[in-house]
N, CA and C atoms of all chains as a GROMACS GRO file, in nm:
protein
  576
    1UNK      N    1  11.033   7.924  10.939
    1UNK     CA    2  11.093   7.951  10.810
    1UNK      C    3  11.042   8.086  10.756
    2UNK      N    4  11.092   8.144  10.679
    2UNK     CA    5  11.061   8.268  10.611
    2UNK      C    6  11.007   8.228  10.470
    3UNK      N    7  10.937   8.360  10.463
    3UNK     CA    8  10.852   8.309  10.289
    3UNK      C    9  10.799   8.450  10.307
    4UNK      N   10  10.898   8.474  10.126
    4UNK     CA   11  10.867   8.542  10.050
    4UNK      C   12  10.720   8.588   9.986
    5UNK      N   13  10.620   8.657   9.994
    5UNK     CA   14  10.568   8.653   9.962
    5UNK      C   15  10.499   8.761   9.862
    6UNK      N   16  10.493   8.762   9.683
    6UNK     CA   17  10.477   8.869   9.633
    6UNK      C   18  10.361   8.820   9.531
    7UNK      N   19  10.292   8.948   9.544
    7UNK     CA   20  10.164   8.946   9.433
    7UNK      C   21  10.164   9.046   9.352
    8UNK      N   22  10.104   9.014   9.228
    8UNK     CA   23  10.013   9.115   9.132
    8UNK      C   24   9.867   9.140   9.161
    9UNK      N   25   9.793   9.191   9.198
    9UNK     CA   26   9.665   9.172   9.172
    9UNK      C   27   9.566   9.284   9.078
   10UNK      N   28   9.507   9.252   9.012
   10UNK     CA   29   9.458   9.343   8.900
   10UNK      C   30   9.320   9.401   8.980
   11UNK      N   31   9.364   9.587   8.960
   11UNK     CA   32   9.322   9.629   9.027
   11UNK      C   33   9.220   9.726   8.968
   12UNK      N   34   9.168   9.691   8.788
   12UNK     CA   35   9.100   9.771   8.691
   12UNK      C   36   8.960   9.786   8.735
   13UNK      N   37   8.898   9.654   8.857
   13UNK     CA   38   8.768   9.675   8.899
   13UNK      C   39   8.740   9.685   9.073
   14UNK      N   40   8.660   9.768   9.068
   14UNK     CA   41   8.614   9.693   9.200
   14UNK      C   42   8.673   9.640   9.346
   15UNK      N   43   8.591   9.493   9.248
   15UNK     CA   44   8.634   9.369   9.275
   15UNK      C   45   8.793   9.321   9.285
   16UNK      N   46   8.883   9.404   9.201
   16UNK     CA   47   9.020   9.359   9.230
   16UNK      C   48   9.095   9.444   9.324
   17UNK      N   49   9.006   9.567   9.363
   17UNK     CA   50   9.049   9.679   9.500
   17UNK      C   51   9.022   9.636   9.596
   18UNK      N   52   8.936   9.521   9.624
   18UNK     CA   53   8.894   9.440   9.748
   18UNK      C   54   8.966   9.335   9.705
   19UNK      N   55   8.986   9.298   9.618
   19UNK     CA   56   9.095   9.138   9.654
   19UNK      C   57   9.245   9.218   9.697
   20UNK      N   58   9.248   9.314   9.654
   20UNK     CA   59   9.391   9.379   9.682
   20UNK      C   60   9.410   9.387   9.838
   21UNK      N   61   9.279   9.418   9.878
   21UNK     CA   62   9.273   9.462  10.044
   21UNK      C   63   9.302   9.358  10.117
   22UNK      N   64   9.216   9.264  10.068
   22UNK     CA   65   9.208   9.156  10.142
   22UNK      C   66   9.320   9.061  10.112
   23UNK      N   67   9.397   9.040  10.062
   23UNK     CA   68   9.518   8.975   9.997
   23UNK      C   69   9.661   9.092  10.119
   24UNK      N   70   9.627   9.196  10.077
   24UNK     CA   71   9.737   9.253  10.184
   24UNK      C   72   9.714   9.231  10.325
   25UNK      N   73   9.580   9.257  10.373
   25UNK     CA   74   9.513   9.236  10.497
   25UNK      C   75   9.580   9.102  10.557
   26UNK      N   76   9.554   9.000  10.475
   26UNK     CA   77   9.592   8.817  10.497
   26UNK      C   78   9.768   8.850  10.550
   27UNK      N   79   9.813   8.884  10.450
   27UNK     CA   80   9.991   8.886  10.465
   27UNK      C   81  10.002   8.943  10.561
   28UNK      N   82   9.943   9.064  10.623
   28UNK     CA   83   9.956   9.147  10.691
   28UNK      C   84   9.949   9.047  10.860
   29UNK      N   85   9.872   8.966  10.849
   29UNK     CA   86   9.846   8.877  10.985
   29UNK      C   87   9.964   8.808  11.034
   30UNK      N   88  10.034   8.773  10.897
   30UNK     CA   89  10.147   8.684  10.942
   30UNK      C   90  10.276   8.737  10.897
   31UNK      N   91  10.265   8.849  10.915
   31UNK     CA   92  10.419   8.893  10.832
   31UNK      C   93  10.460   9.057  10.824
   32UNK      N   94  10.536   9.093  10.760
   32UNK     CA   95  10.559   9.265  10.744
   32UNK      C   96  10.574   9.254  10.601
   33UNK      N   97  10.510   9.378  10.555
   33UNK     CA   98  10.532   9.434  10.438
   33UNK      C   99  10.677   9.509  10.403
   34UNK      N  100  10.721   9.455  10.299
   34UNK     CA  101  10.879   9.501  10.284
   34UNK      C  102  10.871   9.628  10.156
   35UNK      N  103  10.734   9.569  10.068
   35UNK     CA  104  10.747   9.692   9.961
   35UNK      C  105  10.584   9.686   9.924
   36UNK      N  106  10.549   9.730   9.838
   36UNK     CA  107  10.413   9.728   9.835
   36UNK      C  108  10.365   9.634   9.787
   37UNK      N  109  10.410   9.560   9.749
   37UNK     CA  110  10.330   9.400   9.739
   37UNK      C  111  10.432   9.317   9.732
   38UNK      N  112  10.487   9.316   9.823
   38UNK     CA  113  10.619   9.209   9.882
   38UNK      C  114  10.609   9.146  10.030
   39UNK      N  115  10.552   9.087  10.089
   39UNK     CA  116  10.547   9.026  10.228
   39UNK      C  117  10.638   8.932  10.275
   40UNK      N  118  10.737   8.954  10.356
   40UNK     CA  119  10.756   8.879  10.457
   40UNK      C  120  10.747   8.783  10.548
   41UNK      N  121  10.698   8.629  10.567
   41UNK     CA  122  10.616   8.639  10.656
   41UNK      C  123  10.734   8.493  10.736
   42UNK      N  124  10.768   8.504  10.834
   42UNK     CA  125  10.772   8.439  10.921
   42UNK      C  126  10.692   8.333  10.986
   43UNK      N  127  10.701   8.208  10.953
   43UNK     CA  128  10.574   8.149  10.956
   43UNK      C  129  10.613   7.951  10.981
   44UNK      N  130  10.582   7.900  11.025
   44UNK     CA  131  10.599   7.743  11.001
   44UNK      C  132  10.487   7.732  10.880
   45UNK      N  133  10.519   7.553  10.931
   45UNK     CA  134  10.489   7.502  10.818
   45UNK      C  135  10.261   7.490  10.817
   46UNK      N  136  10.273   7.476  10.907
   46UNK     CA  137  10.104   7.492  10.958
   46UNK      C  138  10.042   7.626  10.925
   47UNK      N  139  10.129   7.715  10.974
   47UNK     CA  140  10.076   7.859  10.937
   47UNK      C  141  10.089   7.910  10.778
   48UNK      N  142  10.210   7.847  10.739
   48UNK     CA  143  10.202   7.874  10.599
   48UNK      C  144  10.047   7.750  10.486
   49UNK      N  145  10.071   7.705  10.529
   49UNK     CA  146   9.944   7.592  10.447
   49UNK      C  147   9.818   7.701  10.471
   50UNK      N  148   9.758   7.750  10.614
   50UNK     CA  149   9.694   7.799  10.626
   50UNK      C  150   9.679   7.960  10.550
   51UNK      N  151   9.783   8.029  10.556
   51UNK     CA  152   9.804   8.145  10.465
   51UNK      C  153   9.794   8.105  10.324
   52UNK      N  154   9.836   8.022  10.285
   52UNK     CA  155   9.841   8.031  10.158
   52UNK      C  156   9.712   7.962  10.067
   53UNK      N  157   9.656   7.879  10.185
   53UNK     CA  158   9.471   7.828  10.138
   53UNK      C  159   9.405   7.977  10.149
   54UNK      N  160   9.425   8.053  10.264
   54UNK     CA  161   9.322   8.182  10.227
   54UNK      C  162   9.385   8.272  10.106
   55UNK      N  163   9.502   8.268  10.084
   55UNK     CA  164   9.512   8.387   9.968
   55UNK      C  165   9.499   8.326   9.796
   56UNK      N  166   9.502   8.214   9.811
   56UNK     CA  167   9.486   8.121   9.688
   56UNK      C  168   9.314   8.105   9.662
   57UNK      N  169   9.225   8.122   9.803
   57UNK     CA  170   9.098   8.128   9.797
   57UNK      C  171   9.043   8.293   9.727
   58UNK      N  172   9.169   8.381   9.790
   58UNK     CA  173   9.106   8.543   9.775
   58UNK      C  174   9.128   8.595   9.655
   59UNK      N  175   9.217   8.561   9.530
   59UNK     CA  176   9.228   8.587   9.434
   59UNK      C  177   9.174   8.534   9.332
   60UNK      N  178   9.167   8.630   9.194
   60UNK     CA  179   9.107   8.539   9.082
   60UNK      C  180   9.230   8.490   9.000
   61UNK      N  181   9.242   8.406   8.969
   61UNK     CA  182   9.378   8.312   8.878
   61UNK      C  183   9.388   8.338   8.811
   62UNK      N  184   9.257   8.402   8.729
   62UNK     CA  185   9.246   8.459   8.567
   62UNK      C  186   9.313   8.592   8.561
   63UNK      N  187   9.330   8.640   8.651
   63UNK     CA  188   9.366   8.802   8.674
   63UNK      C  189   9.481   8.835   8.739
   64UNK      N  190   9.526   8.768   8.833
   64UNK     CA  191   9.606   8.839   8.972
   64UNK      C  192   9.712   8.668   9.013
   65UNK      N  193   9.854   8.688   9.015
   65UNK     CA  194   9.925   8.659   8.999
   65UNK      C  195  10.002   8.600   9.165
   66UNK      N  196  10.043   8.531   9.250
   66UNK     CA  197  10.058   8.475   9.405
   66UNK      C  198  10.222   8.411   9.358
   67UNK      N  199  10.309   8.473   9.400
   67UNK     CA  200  10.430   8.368   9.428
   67UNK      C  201  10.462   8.370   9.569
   68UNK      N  202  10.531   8.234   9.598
   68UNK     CA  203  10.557   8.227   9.740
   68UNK      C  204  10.708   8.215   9.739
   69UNK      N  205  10.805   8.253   9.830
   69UNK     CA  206  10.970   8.209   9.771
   69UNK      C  207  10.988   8.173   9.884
   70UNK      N  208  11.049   8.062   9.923
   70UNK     CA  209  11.065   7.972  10.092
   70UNK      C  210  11.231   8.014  10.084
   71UNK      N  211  11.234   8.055  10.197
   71UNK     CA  212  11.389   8.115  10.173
   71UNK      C  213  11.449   8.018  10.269
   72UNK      N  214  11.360   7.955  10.328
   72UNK     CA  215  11.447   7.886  10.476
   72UNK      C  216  11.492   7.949  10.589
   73UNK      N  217  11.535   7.885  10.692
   73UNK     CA  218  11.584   7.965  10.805
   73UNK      C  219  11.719   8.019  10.849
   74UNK      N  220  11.801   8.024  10.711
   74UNK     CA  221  11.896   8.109  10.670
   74UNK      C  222  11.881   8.203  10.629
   75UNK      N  223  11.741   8.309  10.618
   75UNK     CA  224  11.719   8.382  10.517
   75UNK      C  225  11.813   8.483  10.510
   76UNK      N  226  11.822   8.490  10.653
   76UNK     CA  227  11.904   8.650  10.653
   76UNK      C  228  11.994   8.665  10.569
   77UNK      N  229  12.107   8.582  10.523
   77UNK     CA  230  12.239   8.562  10.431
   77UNK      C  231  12.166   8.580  10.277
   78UNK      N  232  12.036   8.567  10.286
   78UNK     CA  233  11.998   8.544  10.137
   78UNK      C  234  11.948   8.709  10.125
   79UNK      N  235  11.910   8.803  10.223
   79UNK     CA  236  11.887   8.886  10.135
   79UNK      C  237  11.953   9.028  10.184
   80UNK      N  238  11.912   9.138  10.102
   80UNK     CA  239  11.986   9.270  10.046
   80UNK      C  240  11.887   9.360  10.063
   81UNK      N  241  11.912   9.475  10.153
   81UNK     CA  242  11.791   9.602  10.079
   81UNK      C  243  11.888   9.695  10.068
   82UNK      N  244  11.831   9.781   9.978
   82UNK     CA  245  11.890   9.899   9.946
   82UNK      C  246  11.801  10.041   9.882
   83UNK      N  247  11.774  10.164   9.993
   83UNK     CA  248  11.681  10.246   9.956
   83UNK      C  249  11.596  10.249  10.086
   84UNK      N  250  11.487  10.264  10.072
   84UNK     CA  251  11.433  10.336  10.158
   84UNK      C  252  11.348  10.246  10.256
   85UNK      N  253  11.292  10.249  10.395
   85UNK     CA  254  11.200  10.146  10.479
   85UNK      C  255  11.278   9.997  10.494
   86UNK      N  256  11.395   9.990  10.482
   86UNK     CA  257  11.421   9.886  10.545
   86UNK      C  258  11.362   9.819  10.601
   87UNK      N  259  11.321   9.616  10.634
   87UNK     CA  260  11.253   9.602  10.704
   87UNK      C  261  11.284   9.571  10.821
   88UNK      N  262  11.170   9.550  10.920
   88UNK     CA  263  11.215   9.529  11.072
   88UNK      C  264  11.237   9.425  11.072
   89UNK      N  265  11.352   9.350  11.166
   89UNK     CA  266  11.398   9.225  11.188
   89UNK      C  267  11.278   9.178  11.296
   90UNK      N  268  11.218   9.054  11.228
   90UNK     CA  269  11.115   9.022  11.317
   90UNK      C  270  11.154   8.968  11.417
   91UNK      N  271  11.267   8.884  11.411
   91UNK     CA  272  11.320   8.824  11.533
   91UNK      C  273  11.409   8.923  11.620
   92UNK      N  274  11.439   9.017  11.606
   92UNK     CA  275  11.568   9.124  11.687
   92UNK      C  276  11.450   9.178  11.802
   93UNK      N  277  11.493   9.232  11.860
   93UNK     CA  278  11.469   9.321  12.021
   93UNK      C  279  11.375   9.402  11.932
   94UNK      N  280  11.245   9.358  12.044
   94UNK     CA  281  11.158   9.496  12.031
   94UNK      C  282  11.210   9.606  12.109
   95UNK      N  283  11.223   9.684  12.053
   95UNK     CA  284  11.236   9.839  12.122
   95UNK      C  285  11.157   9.888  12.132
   96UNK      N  286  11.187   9.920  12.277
   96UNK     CA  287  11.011   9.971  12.326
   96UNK      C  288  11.002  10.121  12.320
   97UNK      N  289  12.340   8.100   8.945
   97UNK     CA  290  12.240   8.162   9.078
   97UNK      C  291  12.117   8.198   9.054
   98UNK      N  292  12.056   8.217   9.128
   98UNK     CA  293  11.949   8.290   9.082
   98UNK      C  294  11.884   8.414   9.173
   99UNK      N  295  11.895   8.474   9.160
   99UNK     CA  296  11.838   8.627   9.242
   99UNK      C  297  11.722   8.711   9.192
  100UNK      N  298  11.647   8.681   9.311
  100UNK     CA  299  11.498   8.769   9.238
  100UNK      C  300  11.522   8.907   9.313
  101UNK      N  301  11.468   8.995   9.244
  101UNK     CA  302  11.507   9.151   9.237
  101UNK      C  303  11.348   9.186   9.274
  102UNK      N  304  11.350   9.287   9.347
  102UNK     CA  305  11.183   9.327   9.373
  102UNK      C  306  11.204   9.461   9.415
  103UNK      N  307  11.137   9.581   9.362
  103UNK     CA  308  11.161   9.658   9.351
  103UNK      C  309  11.033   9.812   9.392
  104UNK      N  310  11.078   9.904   9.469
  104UNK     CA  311  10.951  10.016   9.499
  104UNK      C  312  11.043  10.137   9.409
  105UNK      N  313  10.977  10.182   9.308
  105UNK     CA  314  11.019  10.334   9.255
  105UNK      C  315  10.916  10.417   9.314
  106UNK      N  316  10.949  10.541   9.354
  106UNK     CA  317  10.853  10.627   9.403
  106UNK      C  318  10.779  10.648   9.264
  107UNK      N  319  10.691  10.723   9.217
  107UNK     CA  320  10.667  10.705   9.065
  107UNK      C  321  10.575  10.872   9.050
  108UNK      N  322  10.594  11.002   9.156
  108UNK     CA  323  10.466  11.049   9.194
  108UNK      C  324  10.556  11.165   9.085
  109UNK      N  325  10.669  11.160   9.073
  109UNK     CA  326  10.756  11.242   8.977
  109UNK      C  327  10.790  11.196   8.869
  110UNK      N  328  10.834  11.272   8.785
  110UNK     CA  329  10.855  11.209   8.572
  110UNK      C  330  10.997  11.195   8.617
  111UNK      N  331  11.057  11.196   8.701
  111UNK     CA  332  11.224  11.155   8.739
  111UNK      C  333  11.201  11.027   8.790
  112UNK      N  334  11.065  11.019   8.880
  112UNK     CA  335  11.046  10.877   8.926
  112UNK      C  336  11.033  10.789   8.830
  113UNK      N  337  10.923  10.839   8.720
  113UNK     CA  338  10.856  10.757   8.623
  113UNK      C  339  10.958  10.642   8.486
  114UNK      N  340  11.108  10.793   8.519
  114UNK     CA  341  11.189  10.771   8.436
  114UNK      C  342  11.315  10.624   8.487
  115UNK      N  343  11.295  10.664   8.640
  115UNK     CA  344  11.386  10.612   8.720
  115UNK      C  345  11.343  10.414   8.725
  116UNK      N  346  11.213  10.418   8.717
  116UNK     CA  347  11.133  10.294   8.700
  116UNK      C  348  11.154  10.245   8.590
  117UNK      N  349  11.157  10.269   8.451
  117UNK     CA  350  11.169  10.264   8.326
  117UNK      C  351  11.336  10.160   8.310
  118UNK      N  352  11.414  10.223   8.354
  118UNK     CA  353  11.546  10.243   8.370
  118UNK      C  354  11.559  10.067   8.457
  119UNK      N  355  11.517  10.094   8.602
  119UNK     CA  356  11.521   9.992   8.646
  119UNK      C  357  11.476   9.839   8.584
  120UNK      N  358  11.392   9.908   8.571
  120UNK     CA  359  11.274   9.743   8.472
  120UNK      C  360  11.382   9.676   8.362
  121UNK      N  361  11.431   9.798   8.302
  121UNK     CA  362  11.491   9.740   8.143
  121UNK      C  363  11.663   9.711   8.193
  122UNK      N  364  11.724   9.780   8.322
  122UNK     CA  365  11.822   9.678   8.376
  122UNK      C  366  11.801   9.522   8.399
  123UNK      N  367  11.702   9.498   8.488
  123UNK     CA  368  11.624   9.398   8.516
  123UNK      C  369  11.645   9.275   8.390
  124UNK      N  370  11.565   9.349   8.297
  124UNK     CA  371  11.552   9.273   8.189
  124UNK      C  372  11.681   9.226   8.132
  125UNK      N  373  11.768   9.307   8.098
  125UNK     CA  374  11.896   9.226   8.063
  125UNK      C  375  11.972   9.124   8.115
  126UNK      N  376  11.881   9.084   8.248
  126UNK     CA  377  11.993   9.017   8.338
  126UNK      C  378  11.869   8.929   8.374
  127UNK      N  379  11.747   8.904   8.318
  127UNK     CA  380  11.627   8.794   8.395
  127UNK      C  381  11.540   8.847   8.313
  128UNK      N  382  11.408   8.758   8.390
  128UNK     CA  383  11.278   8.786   8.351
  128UNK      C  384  11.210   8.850   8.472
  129UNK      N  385  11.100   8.910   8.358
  129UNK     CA  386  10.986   8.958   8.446
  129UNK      C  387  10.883   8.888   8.469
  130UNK      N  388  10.836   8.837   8.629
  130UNK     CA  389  10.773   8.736   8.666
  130UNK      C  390  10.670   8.792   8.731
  131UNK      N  391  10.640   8.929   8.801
  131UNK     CA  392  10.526   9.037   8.828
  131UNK      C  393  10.565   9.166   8.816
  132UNK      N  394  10.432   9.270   8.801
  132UNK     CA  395  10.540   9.388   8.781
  132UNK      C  396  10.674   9.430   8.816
  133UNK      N  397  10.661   9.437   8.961
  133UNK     CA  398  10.803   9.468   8.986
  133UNK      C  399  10.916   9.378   9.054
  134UNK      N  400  10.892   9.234   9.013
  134UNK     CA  401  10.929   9.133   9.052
  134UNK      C  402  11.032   9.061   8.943
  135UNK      N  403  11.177   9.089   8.926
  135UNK     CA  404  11.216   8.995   8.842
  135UNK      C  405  11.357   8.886   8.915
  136UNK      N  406  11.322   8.774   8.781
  136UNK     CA  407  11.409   8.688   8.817
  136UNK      C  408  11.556   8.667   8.756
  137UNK      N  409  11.676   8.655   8.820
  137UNK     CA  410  11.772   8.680   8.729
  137UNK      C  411  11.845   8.564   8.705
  138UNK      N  412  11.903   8.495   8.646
  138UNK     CA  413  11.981   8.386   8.692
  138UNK      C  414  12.110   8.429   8.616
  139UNK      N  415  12.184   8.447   8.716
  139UNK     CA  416  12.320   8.522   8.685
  139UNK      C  417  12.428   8.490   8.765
  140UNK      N  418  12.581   8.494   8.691
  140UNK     CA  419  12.706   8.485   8.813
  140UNK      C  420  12.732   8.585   8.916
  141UNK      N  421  12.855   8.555   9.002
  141UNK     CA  422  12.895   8.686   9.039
  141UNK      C  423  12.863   8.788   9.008
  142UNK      N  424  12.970   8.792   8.899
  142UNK     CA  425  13.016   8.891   8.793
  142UNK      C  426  12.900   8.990   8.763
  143UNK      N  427  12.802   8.908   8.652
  143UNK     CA  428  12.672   8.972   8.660
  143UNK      C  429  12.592   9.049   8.810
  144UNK      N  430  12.641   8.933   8.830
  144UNK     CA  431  12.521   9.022   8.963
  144UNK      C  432  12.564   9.160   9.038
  145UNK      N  433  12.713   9.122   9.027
  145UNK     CA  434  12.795   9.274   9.081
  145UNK      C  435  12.774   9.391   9.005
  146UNK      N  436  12.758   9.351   8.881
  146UNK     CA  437  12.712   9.440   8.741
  146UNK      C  438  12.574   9.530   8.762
  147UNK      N  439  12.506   9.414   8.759
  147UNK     CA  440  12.396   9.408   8.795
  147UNK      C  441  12.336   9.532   8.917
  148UNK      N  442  12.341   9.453   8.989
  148UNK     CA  443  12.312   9.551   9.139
  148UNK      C  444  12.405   9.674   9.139
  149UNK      N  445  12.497   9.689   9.066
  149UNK     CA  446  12.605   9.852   9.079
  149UNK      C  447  12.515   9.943   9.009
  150UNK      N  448  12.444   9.900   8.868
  150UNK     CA  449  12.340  10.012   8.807
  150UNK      C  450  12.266  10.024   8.877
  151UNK      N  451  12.152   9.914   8.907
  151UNK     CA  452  12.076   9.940   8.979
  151UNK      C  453  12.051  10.035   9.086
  152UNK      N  454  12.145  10.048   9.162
  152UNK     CA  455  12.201  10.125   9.286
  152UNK      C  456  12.209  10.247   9.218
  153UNK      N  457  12.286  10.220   9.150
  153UNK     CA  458  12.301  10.365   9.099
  153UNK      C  459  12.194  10.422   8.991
  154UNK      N  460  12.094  10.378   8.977
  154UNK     CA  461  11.980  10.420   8.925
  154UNK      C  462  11.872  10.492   9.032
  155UNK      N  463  11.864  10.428   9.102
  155UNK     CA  464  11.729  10.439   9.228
  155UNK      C  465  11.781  10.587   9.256
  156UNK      N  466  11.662  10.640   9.357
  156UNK     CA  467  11.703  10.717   9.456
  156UNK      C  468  11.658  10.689   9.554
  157UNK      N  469  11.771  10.659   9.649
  157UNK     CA  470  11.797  10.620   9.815
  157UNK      C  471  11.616  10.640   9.837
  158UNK      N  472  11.644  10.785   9.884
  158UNK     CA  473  11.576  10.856   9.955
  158UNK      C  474  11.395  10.803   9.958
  159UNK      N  475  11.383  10.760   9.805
  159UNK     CA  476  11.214  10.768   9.766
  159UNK      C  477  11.224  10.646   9.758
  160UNK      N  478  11.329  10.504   9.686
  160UNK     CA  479  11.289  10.420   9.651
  160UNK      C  480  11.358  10.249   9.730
  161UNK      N  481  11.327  10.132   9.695
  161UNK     CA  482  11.343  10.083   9.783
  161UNK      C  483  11.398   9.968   9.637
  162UNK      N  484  11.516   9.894   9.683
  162UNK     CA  485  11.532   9.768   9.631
  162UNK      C  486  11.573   9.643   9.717
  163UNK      N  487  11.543   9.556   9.687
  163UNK     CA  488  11.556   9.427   9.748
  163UNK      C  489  11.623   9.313   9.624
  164UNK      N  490  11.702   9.276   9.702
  164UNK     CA  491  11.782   9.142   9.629
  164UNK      C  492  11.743   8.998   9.735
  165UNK      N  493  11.691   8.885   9.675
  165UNK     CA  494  11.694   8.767   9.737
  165UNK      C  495  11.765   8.699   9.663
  166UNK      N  496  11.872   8.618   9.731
  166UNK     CA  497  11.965   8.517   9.677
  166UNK      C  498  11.917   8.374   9.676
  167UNK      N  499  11.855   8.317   9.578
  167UNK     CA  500  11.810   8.217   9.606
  167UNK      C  501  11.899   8.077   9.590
  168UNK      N  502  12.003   8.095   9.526
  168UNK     CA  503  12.084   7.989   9.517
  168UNK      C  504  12.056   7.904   9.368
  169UNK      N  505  12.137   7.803   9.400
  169UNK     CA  506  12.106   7.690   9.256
  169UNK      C  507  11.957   7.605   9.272
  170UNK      N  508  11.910   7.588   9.396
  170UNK     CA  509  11.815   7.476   9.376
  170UNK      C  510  11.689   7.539   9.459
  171UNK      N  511  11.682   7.666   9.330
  171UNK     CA  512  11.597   7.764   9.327
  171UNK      C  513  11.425   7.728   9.325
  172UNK      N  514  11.473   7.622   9.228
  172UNK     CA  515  11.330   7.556   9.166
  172UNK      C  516  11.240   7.526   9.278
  173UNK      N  517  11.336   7.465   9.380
  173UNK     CA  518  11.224   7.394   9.492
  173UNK      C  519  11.154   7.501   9.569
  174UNK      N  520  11.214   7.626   9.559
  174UNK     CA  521  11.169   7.715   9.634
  174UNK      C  522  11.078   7.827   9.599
  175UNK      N  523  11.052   7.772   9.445
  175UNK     CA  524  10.924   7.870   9.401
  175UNK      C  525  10.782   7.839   9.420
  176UNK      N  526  10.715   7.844   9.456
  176UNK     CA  527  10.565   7.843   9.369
  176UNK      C  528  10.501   7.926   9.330
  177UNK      N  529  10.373   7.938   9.212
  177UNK     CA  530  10.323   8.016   9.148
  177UNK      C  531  10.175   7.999   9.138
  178UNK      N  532  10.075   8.062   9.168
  178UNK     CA  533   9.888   8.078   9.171
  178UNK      C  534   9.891   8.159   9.056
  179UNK      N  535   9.816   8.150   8.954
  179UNK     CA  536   9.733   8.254   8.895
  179UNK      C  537   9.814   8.267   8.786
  180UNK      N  538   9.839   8.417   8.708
  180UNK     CA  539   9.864   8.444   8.550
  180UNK      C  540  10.003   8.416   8.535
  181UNK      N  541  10.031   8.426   8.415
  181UNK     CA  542  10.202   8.453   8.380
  181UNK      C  543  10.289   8.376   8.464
  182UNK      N  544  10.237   8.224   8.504
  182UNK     CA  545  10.374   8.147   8.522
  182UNK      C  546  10.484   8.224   8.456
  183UNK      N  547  10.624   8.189   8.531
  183UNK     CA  548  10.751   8.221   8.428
  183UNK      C  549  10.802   8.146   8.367
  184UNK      N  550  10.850   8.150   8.258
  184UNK     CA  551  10.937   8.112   8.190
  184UNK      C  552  11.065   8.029   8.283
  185UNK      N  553  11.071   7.904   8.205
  185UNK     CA  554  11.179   7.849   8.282
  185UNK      C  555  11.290   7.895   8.161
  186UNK      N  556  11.377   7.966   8.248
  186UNK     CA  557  11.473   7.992   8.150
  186UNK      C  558  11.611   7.923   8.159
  187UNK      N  559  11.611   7.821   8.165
  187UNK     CA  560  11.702   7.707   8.138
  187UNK      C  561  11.626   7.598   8.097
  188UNK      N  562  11.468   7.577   8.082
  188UNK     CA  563  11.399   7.478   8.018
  188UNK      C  564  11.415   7.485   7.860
  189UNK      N  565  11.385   7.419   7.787
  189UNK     CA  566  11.383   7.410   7.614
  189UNK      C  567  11.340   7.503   7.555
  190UNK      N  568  11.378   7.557   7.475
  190UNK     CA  569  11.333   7.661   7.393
  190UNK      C  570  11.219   7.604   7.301
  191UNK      N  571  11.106   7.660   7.334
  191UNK     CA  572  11.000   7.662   7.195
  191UNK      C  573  11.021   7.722   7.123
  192UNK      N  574  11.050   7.602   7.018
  192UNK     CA  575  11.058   7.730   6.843
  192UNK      C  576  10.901   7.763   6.811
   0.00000   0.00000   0.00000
């Protein structure tokens, strides 16, 4: 299934430049970045429980914001880009 | 329907800065804002054709990036939310 995945994370300290890292880093394992804090991730249902215990662990709640959007395995019909970096179809032909 | 809008303005120019401005407050007429550049719209056709024609025609191709997800009517099941600024259910009861 596909899942949306977009954050805020407050980035006034520190501490929220390393949750930023590490919050993109996580998405980054299971997915492509579509915009700068928009992830992609291609994932079942095991891998998603597991993604979403570490990024629910990496953020502070008080500060920094996690939605997940389950698009299903229709996604493709559900979405639109328009502008610049299109993303790569994870499932299409690697071109080598 | 409901269609979440997610959005990259380049921002490194005052055409960008302006171009972002523009986008956000389209956004807004047609949904809420659920992370910075994350909004939700719940809109018809009609709207949405509306909708996405400014939009489009706001951006620039070249620097910026938009994304439309169509989430459908039974949107609800497909959200979840960690951390600040739950959204607004905007078909839930109005608090006076």
């Amino acid at each position: 299934m596909m899942v949306l995945i977009t954050y805020d994370v407050n980035t006034t300290s520190e501490a929220g430049k390393r949750r930023l890292r590490l919050v993109a880093k996580q998405c980054r394992n299971f997915g492509q970045r579509v915009q700068n804090s928009v992830f992609e991730c291609l994932v079942d249902a095991a891998q998603m429980k597991q993604l979403k215990h570490r990024l629910v662990g990496l953020i502070d709640p008080e500060r920094d914001s996690l939605r997940f959007y389950y698009l299903g395995n229709e996604w493709r019909n559900r979405v639109e880009h328009v502008g610049t970096k299109a993303s790569i179809d994870l499932e299409g032909p690697l071109i080598a």
